[in-house]
C-alpha positions as CSV (number, residue, x, y, z in Angstrom):
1,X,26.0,-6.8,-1.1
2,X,26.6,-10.4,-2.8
3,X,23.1,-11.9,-3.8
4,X,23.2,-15.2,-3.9
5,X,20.2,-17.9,-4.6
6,X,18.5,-19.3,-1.2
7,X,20.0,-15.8,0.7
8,X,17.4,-13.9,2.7
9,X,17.3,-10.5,3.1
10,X,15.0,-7.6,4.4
11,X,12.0,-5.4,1.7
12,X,15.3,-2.9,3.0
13,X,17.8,-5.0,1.5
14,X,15.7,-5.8,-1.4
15,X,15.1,-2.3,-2.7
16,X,18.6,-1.4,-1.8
17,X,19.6,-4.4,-3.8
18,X,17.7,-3.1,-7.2
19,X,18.1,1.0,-6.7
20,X,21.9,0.7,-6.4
21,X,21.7,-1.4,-9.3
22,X,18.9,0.2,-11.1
23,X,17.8,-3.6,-11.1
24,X,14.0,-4.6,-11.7
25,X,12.8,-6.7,-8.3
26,X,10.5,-9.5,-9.1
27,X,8.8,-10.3,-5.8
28,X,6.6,-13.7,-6.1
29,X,4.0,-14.5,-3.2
30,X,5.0,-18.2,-3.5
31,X,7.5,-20.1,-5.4
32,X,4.8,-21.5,-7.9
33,X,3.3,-18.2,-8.4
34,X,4.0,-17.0,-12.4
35,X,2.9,-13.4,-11.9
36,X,5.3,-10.7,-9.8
37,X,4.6,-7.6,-8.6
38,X,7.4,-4.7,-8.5
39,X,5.6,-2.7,-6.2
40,X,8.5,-2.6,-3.1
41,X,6.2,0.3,-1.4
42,X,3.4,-1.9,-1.5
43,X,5.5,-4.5,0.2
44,X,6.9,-2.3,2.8
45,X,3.2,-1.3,3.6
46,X,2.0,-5.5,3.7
47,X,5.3,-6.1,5.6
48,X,4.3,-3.5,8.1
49,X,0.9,-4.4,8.7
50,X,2.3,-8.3,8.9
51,X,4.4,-7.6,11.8
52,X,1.6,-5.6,13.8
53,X,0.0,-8.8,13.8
54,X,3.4,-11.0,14.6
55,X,4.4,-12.0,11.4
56,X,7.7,-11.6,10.6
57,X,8.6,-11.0,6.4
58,X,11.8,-12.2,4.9
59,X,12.3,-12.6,0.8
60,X,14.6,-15.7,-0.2
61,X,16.3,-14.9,-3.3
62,X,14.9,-16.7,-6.4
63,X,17.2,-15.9,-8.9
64,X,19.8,-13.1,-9.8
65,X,20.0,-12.2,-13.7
66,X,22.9,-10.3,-14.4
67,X,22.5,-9.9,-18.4
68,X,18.4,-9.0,-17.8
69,X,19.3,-7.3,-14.3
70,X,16.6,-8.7,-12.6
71,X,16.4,-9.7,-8.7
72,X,13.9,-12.5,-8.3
73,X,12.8,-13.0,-4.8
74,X,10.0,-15.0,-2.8
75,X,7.8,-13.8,0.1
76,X,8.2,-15.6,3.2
77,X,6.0,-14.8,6.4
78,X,6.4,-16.3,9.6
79,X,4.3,-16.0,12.6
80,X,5.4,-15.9,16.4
C-alpha cells in the first residue's frame, strides 16, 4: 500500500499500514490538535460506536516519516 499525504483510508488500513511496517500510527482528532493517541483498538471501538449512530470514520493521511517510521493521520467523521 502507497501512503501518500491527503490519501484516506480505513482504522483497517491504518493498522495494516503500521503492523506491516512495525510503524508507530499517530492518530490526531483534528488537524490543530498537538497531542496523538496510538491507541488503534480504541479507535476501532469509537469508529464502531460512530457508525451505529450514522457516522461514517475515515483518517486522511497527515504525514508519512520514513527515517522516524511514523504514520501520521487525522480523524474525519461524517454523518448521513
Amino acid at each position: 500500500m502507497e501512503l501518500k499525504e491527503g490519501a484516506l483510508l480505513t482504522i483497517e488500513e491504518v493498522i495494516k499500514a503500521g503492523l506491516a511496517n512495525k510503524w508507530k500510527v499517530a492518530i490526531y482528532g483534528n488537524e490543530k490538535e498537538e497531542i496523538a493517541s496510538y491507541d488503534t483498538e480504541g479507535e476501532k471501538a469509537l469508529e464502531s460506536i460512530t457508525s451505529m449512530d450514522g457516522g461514517k470514520v475515515k483518517y486522511r493521511v497527515k504525514s508519512v516519516d520514513e527515517v522516524e517510521k511514523t504514520l501520521s493521520v487525522i480523524r474525519e467523521v461524517t454523518w448521513a
